[in-house]
N, C-alpha and C positions, 0 to 999 in steps of 0.2 A: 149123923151125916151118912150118905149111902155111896154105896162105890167101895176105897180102901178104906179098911178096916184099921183100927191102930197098932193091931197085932201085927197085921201085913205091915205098917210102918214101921212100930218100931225094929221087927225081923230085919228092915231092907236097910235103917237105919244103923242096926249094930251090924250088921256086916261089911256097909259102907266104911264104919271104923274102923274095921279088922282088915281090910284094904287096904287104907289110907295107912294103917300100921304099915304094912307087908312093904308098900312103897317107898315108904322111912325109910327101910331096913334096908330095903335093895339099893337105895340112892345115897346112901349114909358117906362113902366114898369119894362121891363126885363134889359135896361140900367143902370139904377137904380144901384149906390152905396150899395153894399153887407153890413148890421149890423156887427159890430164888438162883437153882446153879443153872447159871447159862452157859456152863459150858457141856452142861449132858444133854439140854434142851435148848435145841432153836429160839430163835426170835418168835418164830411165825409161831413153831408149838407150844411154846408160851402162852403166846397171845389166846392161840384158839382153848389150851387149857381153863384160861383163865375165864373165855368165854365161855364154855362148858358147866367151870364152877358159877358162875354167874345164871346162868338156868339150872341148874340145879337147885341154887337157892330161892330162885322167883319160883321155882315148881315147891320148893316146901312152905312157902310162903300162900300158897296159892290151896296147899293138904292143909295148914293151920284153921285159914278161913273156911276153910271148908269143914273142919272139924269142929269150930265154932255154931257154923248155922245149924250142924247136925245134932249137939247138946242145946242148943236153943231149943229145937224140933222136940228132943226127945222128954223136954220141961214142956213145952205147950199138950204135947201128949198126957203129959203125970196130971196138968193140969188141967183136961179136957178141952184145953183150945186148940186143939190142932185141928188143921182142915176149917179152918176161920180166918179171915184175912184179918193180918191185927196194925191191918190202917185202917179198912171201911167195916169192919165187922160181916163182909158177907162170908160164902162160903166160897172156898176156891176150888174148881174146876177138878172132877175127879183124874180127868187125864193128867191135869198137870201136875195133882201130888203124885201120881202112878211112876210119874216122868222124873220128878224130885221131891221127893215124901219131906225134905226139909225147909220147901218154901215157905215163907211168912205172910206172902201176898198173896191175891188175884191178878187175872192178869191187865185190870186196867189198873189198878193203884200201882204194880212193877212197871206198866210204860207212862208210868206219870199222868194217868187222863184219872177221870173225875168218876 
């Protein structure tokens, strides 16, 4: 396949990891179980608290998946299928794996066309 190379992949790919780490770590707080004393904390600061932890957690929910497609990626690599759509078997688009070295798709089997 011509364009990104696997090296270049798996490089963008284990760094993507070490990010997705870094993010854990900084965000590891905001998961954190909301205090139930209402009398240090408002109604409203509660509330928004609680909304806060609640993105928090769709945000690590959102690094999981994301750390999923990228050990996906880094096995179609080991295994020479990477940069192969592994719905239609063609080749996917150099710009798009440049853009995300972790896709599985092209870009017509991702918008569901044929």
């Amino acid at each position: 396949m011509a364009g990104m190379t696997g090296d270049e992949a798996r490089t963008a790919l284990e760094a993507r990891l070490e990010e997705l780490d870094r993010l854990d770590a900084m965000s590891a707080g905001g998961r954190e179980p909301v205090t139930l004393q209402q009398d240090a904390v408002g109604r409203l600061s509660r509330m928004e608290a609680m909304q806060q932890q609640a993105m928090a957690q769709a945000e690590e929910r959102r690094r999981q998946a994301e750390r999923s497609r990228i050990r996906r990626a880094l096995a179609r690599l080991h295994d020479g299928e990477w940069g192969w759509c592994a719905t239609c078997g063609e080749e996917i688009a150099e710009g798009r794996l440049r853009n995300d070295p972790s896709l599985a798709t092209c870009v017509a089997c991702a918008g569901g066309g044929s």
